[in-house]
DSSP file (Angstrom, degrees, kcal/mol; ACC not computed):
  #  RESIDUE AA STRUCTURE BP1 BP2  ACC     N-H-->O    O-->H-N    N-H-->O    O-->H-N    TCO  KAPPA ALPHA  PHI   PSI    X-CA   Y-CA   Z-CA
    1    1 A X     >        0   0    0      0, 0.0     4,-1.8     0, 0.0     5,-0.2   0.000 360.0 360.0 360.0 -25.1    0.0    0.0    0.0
    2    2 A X  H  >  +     0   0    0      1,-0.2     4,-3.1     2,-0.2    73,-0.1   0.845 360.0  49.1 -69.2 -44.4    2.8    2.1    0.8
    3    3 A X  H  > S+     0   0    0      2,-0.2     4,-3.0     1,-0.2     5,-0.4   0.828 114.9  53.7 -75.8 -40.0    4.3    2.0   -2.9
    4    4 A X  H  > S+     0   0    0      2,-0.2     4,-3.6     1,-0.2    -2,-0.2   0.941 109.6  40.8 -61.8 -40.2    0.6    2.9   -3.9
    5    5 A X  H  X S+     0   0    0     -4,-1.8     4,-1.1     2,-0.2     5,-0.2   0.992 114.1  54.0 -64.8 -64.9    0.2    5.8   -1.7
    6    6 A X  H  X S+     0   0    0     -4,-3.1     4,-2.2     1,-0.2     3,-0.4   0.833 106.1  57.9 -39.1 -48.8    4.0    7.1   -2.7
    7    7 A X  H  X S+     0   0    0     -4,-3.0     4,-1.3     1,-0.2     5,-0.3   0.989 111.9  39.7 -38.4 -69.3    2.8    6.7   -6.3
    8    8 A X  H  < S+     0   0    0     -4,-3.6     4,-0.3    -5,-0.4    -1,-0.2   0.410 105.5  56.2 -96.1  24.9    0.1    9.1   -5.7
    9    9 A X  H  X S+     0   0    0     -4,-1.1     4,-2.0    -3,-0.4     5,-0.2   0.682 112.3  53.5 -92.9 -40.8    1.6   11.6   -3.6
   10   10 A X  H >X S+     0   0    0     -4,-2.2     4,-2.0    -3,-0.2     3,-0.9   0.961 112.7  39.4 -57.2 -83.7    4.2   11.8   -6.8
   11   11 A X  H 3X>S+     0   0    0     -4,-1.3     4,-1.8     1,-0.3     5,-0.5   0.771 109.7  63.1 -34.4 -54.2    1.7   12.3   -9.5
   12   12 A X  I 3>>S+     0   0    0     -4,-0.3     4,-1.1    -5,-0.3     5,-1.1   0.987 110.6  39.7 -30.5 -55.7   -0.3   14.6   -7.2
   13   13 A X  I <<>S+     0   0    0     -4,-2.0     5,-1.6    -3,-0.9     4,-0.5   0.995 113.2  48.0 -72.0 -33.5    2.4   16.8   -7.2
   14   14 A X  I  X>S+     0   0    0     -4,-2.0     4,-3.0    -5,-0.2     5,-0.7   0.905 117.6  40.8 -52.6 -79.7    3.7   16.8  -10.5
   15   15 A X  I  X5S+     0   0    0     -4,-1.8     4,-0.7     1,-0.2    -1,-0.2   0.820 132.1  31.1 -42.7 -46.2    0.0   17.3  -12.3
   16   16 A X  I  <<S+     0   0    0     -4,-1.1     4,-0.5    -5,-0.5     3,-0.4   0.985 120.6  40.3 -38.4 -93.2   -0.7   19.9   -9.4
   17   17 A X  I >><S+     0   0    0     -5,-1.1     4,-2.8    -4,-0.5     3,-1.0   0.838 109.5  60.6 -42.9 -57.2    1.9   21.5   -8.2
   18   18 A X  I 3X<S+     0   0    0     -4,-3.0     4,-1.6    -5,-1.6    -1,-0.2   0.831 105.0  50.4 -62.2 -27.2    3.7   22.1  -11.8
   19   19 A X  H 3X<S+     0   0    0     -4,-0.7     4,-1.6    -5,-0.7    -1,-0.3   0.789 101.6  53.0 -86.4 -10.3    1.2   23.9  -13.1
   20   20 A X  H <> S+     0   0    0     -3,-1.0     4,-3.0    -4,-0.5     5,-0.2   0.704 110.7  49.7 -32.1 -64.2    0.7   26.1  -10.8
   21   21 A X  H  X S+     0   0    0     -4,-2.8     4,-1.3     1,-0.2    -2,-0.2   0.975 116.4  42.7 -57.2 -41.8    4.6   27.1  -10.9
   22   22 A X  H  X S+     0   0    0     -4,-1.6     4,-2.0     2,-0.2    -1,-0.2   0.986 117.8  43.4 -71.1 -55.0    4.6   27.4  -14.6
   23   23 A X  H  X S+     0   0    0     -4,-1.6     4,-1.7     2,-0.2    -1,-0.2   0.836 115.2  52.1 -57.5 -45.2    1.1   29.4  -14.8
   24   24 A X  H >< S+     0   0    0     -4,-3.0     3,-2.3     1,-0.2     4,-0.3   0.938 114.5  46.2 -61.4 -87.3    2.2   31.7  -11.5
   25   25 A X  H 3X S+     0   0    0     -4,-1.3     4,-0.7     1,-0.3     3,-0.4   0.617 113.5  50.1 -13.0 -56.4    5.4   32.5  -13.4
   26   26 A X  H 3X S+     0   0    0     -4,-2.0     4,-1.7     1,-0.2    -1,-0.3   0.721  92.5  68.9 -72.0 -21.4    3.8   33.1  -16.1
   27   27 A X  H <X S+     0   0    0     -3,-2.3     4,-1.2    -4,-1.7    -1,-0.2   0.659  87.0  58.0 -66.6 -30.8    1.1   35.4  -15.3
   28   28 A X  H  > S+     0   0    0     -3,-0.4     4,-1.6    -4,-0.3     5,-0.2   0.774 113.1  43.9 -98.2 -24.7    2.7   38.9  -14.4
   29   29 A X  H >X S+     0   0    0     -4,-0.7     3,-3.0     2,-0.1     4,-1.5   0.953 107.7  56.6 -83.2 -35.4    4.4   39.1  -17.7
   30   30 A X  H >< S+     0   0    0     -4,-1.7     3,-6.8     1,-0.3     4,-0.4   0.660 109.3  44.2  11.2-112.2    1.6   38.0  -19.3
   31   31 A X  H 3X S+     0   0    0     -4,-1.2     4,-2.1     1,-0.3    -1,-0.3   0.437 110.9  58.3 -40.3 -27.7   -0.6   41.1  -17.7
   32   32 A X  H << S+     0   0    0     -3,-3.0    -1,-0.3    -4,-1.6    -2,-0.2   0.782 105.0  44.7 -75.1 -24.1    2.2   43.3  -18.6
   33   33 A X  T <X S+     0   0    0     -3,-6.8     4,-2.8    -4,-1.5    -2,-0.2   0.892 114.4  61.0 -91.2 -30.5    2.2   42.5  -22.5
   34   34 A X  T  4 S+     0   0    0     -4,-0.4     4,-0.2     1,-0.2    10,-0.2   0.943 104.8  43.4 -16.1 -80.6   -1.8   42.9  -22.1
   35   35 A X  T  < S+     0   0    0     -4,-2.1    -1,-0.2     1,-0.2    -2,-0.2   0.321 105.7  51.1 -92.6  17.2   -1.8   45.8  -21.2
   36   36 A X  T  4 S+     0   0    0      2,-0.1    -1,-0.2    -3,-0.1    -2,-0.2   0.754 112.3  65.9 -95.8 -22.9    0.6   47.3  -23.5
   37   37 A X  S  < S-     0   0    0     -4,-2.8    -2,-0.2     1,-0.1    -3,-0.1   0.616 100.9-134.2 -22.1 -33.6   -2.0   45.3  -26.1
   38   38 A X        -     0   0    0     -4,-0.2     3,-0.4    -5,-0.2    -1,-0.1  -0.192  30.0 -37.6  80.8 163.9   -4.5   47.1  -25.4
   39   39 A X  S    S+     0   0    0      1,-0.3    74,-0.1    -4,-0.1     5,-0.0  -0.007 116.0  21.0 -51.8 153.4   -8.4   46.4  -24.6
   40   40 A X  S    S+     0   0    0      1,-0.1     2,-0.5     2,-0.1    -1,-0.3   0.855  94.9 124.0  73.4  19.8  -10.4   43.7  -26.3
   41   41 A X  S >> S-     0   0    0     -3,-0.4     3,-3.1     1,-0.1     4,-0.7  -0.857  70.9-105.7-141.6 169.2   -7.2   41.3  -27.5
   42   42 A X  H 3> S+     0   0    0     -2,-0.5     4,-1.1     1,-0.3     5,-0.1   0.801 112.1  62.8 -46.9 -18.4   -6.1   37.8  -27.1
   43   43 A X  H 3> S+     0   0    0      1,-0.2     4,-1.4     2,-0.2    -1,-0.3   0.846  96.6  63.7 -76.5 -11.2   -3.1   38.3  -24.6
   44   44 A X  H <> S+     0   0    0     -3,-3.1     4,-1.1     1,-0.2     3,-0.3   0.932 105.2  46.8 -92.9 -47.1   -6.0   39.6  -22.3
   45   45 A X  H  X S+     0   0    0     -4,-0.7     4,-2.1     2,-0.2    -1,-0.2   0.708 107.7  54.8 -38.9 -25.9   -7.5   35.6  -22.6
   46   46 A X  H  X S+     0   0    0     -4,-1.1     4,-1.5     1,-0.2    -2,-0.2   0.804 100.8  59.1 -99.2 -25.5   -4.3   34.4  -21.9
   47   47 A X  H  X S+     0   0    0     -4,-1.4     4,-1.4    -3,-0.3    -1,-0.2   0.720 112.8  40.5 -22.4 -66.2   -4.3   36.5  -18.7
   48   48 A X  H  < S+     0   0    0     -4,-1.1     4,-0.4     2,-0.2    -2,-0.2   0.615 103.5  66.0 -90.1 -31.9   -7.1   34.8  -17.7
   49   49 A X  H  X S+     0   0    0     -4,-2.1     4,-0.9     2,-0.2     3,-0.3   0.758 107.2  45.6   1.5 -76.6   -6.0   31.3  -18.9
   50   50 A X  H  X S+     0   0    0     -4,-1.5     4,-2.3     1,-0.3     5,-0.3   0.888 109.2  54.6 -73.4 -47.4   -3.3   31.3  -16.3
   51   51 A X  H  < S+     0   0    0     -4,-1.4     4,-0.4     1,-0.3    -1,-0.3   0.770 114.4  37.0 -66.5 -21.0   -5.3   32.5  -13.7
   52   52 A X  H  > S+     0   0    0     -4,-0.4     4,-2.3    -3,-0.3     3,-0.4   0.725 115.1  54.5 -90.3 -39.5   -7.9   29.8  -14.0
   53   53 A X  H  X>S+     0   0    0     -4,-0.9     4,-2.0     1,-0.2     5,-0.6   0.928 115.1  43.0 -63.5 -34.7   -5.2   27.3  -14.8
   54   54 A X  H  <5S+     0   0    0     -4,-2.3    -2,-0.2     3,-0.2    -1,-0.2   0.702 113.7  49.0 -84.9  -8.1   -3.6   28.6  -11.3
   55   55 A X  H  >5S+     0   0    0     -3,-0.4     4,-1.0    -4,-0.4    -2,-0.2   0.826 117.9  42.2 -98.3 -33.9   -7.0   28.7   -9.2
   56   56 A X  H  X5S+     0   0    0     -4,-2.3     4,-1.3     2,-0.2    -2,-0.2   0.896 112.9  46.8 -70.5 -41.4   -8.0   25.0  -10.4
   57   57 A X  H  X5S+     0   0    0     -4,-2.0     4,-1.2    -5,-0.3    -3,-0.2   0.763 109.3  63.6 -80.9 -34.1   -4.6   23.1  -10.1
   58   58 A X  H  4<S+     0   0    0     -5,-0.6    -1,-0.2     2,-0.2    -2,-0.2   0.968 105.5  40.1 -24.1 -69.3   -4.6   24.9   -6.8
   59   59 A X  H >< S+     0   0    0     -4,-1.0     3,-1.1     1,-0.2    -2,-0.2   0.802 112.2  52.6 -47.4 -56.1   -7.4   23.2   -5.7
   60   60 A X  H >< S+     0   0    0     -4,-1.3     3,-0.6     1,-0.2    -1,-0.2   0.436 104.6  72.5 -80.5  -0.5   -6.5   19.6   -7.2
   61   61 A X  T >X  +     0   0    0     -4,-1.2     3,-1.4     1,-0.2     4,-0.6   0.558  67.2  75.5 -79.2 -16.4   -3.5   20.4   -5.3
   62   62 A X  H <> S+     0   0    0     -3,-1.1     4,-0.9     1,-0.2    -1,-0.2   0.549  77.8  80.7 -83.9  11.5   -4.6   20.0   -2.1
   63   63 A X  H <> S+     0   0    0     -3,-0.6     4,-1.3     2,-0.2    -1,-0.2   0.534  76.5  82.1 -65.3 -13.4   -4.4   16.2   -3.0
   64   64 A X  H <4 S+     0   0    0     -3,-1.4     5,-0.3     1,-0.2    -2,-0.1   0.996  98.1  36.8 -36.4 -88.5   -0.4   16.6   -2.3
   65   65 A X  H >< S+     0   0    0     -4,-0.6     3,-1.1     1,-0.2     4,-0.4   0.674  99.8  63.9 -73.6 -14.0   -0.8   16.3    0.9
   66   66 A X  H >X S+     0   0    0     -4,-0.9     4,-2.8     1,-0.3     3,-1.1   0.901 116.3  37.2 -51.1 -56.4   -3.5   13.9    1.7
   67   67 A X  T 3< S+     0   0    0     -4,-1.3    -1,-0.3     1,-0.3    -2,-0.1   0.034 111.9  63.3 -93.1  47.3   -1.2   10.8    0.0
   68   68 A X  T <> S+     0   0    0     -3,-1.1     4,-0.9    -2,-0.3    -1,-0.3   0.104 113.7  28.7-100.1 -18.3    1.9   12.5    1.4
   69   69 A X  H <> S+     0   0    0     -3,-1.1     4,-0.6    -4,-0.4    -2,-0.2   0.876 117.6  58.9-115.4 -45.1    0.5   11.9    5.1
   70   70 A X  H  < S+     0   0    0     -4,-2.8    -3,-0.2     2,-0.2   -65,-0.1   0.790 111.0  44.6 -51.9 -53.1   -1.2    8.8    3.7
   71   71 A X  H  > S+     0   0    0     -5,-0.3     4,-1.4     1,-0.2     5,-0.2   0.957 113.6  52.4 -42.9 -97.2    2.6    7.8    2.7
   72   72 A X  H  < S+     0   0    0     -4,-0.9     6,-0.4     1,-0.2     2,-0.3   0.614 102.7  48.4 -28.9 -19.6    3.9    8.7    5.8
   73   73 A X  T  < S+     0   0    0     -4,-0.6    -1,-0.2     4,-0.1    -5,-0.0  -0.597 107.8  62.3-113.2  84.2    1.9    7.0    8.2
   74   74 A X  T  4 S+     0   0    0     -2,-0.3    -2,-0.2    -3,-0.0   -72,-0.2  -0.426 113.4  35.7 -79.8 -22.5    2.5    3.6    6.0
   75   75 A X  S  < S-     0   0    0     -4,-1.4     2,-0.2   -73,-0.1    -2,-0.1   0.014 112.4-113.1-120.7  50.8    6.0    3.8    6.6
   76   76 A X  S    S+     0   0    0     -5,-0.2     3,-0.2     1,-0.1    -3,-0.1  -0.079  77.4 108.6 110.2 -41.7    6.3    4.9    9.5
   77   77 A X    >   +     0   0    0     -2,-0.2     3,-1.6    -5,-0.2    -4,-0.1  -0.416  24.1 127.5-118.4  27.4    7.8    8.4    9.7
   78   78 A X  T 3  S+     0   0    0     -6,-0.4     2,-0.3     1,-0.3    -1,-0.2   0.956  86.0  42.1 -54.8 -43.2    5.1   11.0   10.6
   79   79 A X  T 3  S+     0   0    0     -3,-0.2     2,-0.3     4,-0.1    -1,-0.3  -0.079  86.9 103.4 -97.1  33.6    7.6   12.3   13.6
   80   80 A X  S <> S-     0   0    0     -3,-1.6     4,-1.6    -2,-0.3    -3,-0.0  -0.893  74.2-126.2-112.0 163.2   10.9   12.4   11.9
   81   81 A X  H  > S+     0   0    0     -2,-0.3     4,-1.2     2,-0.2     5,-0.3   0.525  97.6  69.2 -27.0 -52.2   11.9   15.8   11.0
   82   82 A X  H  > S+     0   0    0     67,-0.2     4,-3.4     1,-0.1    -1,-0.2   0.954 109.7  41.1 -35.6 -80.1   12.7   15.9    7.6
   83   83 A X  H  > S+     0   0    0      1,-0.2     4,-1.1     2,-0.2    -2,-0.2   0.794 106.5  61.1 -64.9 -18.8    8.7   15.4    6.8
   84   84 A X  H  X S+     0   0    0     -4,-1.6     4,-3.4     2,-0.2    -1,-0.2   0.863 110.1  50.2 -56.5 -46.8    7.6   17.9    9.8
   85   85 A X  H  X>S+     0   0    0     -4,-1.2     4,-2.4     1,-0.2     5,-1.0   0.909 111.3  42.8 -55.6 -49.2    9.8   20.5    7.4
   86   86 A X  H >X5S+     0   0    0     -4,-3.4     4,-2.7    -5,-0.3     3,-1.2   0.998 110.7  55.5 -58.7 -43.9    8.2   19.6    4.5
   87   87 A X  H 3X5S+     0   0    0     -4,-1.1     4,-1.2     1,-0.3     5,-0.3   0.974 114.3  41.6 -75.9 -44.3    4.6   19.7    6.1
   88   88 A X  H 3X5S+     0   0    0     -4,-3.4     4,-0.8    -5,-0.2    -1,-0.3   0.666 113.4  56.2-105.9  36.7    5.1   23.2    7.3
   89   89 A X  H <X5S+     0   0    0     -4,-2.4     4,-1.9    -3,-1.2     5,-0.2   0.428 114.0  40.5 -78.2 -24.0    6.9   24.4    3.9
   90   90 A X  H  X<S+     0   0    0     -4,-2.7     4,-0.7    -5,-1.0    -2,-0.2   0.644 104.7  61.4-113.1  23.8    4.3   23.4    2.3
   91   91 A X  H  X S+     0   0    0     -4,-1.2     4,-2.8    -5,-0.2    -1,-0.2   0.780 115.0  42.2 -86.8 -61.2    1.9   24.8    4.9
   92   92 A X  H  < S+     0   0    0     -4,-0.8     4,-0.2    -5,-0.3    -2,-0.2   0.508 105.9  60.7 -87.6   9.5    3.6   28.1    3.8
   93   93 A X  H >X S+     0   0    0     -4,-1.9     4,-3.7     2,-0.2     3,-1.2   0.901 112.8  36.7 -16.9 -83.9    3.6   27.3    0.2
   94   94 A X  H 3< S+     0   0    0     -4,-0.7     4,-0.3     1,-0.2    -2,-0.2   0.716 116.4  57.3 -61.5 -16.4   -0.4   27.1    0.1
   95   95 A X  T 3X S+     0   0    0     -4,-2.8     4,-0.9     2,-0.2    -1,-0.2   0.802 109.6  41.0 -85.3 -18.6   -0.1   30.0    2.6
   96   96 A X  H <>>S+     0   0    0     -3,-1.2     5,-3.3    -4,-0.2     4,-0.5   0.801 122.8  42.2 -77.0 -44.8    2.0   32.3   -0.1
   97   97 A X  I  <>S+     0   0    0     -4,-3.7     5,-0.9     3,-0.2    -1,-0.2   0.508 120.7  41.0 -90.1   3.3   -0.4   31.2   -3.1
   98   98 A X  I  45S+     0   0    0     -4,-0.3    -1,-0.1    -5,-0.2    -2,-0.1   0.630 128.4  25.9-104.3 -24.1   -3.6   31.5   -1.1
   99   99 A X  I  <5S+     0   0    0     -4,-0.9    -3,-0.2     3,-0.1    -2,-0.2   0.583 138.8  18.2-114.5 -14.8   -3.1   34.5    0.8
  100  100 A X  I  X5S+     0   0    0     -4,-0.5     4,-1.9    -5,-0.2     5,-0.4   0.548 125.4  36.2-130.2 -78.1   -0.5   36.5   -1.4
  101  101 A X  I >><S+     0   0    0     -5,-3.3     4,-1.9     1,-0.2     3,-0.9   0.869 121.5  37.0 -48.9 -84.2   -0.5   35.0   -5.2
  102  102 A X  H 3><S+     0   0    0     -5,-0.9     4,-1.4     1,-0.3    -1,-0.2   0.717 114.1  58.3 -44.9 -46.6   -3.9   34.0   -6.1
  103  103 A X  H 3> S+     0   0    0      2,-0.2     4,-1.1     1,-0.2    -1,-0.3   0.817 114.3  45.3 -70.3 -45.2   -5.5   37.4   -4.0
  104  104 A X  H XX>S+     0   0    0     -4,-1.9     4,-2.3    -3,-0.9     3,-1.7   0.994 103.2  54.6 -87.9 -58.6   -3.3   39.4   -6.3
  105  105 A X  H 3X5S+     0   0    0     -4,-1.9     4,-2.5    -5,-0.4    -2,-0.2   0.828 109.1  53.3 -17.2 -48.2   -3.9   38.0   -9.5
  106  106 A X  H 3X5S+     0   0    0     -4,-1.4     4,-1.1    -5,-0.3    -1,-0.2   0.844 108.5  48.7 -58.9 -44.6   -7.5   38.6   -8.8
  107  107 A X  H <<5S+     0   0    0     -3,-1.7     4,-0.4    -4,-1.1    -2,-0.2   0.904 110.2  49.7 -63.8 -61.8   -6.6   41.9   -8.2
  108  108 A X  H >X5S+     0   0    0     -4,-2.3     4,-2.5     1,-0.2     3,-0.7   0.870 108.8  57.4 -30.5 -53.7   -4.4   42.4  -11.7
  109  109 A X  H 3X<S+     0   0    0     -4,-2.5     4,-1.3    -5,-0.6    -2,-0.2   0.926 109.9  41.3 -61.2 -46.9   -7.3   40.9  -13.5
  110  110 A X  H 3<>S+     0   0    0     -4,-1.1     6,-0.9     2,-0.2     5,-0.7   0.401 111.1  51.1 -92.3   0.7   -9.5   43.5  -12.3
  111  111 A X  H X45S+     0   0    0     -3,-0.7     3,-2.9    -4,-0.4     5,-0.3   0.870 111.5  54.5-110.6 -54.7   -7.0   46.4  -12.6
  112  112 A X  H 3<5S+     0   0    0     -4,-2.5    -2,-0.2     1,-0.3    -3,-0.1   0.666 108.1  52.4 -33.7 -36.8   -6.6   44.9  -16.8
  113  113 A X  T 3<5S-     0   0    0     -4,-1.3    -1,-0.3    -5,-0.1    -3,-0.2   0.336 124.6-107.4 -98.8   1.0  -10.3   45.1  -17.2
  114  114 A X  T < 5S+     0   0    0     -3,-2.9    -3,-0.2     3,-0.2    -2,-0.1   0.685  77.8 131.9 103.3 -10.8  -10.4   48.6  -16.1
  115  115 A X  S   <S-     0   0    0     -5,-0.7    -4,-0.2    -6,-0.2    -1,-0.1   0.846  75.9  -6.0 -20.4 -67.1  -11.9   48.1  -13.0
  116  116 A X  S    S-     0   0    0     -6,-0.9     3,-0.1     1,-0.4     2,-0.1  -0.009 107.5 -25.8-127.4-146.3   -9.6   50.2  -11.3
  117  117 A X  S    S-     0   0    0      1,-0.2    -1,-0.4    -2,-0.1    -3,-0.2  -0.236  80.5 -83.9 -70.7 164.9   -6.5   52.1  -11.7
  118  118 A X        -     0   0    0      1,-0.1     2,-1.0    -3,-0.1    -1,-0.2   0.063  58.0 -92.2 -60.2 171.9   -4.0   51.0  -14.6
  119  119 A X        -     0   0    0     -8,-0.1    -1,-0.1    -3,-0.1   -84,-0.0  -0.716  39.9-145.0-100.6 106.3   -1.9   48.4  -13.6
  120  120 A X    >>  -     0   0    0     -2,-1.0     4,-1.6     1,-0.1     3,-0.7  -0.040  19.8-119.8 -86.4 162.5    1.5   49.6  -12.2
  121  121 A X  H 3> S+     0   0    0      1,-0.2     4,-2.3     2,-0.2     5,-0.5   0.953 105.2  65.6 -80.5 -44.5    4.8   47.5  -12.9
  122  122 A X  H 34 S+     0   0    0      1,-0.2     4,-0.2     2,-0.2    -1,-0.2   0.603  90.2  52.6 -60.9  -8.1    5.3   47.1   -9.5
  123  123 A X  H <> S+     0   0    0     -3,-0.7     4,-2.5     2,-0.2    -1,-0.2   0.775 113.5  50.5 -92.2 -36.1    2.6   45.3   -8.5
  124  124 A X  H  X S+     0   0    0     -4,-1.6     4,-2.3     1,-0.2    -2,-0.2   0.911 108.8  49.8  -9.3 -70.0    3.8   42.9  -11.3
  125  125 A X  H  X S+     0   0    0     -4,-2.3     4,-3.1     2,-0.3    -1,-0.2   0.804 111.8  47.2 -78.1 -42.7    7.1   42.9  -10.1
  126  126 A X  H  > S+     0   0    0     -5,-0.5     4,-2.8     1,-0.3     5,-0.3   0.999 113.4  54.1 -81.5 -44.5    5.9   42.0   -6.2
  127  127 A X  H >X S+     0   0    0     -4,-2.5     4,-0.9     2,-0.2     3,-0.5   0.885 106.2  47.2 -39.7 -57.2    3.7   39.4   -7.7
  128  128 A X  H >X S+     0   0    0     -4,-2.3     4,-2.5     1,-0.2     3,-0.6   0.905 107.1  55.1 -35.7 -61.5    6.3   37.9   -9.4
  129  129 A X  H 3X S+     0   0    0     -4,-3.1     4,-0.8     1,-0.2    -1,-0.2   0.845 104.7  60.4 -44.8 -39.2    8.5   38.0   -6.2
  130  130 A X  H <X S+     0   0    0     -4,-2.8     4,-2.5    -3,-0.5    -1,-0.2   0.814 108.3  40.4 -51.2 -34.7    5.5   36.0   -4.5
  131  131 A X  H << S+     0   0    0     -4,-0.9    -2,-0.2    -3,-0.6    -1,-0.2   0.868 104.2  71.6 -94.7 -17.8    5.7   33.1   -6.8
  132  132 A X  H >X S+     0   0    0     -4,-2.5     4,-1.1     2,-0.2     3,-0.6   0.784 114.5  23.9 -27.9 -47.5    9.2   33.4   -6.6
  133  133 A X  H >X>S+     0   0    0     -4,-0.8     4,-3.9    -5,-0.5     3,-3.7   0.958 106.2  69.6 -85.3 -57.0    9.0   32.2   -3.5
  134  134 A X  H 3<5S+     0   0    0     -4,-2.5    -1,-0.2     1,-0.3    -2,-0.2   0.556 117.7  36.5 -48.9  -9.0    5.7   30.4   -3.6
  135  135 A X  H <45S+     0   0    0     -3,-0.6    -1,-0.3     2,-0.1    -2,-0.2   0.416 108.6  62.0-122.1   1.9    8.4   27.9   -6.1
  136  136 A X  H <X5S+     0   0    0     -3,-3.7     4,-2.2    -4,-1.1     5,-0.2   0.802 105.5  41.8 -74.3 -67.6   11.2   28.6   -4.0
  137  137 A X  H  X5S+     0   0    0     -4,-3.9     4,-1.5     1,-0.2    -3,-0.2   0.830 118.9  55.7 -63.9 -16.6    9.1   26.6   -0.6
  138  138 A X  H  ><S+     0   0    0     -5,-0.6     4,-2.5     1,-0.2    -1,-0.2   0.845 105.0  43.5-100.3 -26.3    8.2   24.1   -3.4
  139  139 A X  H  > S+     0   0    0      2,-0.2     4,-1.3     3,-0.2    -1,-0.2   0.801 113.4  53.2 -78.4 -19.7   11.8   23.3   -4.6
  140  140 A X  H  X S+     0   0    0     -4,-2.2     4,-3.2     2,-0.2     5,-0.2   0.952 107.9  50.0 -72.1 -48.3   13.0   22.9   -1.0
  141  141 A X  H  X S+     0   0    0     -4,-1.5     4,-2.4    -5,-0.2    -2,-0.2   0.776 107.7  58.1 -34.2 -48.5   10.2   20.4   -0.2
  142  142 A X  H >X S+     0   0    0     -4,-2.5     3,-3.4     2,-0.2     4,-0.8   0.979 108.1  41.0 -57.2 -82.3   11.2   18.6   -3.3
  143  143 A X  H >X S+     0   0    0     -4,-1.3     4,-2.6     1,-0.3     3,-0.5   0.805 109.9  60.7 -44.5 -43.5   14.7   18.0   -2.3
  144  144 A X  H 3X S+     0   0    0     -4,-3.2     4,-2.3     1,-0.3    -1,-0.3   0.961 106.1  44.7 -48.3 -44.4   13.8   17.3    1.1
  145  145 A X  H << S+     0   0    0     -3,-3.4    -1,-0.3    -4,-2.4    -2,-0.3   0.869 115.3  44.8 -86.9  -6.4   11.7   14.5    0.1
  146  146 A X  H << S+     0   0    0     -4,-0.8    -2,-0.2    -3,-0.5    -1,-0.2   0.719 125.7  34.2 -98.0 -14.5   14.1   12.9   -2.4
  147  147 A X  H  < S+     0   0    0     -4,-2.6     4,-0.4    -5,-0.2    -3,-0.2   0.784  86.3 178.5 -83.2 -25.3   17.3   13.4    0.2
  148  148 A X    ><  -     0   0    0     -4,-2.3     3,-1.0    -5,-0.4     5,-0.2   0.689  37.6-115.5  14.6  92.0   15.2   12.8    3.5
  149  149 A X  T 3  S+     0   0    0      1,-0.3   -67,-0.2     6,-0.1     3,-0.1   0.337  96.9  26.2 -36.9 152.6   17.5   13.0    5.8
  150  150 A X  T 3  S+     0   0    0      1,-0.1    -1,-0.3     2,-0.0    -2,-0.1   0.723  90.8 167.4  59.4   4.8   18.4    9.5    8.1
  151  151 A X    <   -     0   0    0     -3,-1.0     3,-0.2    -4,-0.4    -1,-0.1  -0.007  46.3-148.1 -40.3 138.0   17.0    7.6    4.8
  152  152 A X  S    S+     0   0    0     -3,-0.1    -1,-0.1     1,-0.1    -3,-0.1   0.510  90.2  81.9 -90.3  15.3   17.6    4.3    4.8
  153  153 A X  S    S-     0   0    0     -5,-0.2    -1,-0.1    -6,-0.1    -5,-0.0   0.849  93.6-134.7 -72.6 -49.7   17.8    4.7    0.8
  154  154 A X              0   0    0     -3,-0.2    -2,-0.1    -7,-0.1    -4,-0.0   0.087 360.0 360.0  76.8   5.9   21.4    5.9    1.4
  155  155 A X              0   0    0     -7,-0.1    -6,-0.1    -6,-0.0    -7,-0.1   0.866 360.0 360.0 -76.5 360.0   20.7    8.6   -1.0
């Protein structure tokens, strides 16, 4: 069961998690070649694309951790350290993309449609820095679970 679980704590993250990184990356230039586009034109879809791509895989993401703790309690290792890091990086992962990434996009989108004021480069730029990070907590996590300290793996 263990190999089963492990399976699908992997996939989870990949289908999840990677699209998320790519889409979050991608979105603030996006929104900057929008709106040097103009109103009304395709990049403005594309804008909106990422954001949907980033709000769903979000979602389907929170399957990560369910067969990561599902894993973990089948071999054993809820209390070792390694995996206590990982649980609260990637507590402050979903806390960077729920509370800081996603919240702004939303915000971008509505400043692209006109909503509000024009859309300044700097809130671009801080978005960007958000996901920066928000792939930052997700690339330590990674390494953590493929070196996992005290393995018996020997990697």
């Amino acid at each position: 069961m263990t190999k089963f679980f492990l399976s699908l704590h992997v996939l989870a993250a990949i289908i999840a998690i990677g699209p998320v990184a790519v889409a979050a990356s991608m979105f603030p230039p996006a929104v900057r070649r929008a709106q040097a586009a103009g109103p009304d034109t395709a990049s403005r879809g594309t804008v909106r694309l990422l954001h949907r791509i980033c709000r769903v895989y979000a979602g389907i993401g929170l399957a990560v951790p369910v067969f990561g703790f599902a894993t973990a309690s089948s071999l054993g290792v809820l209390g070792d350290t390694w995996l206590i890091t990982s649980i609260a990086l990637t507590a402050g992962a979903a806390g960077v993309l729920g509370l800081l990434v996603l919240p702004r996009q939303d915000a971008l989108l509505e400043q692209l449609d006109g909503a509000t004021e024009p859309v300044e480069r700097r809130h671009t730029a801080r978005l960007a820095m958000f996901t920066g990070i928000f792939n930052l907590l997700w690339a330590v996590v990674t390494v953590l679970m493929i070196i996992r300290p005290g393995s018996t793996t020997g990697a």
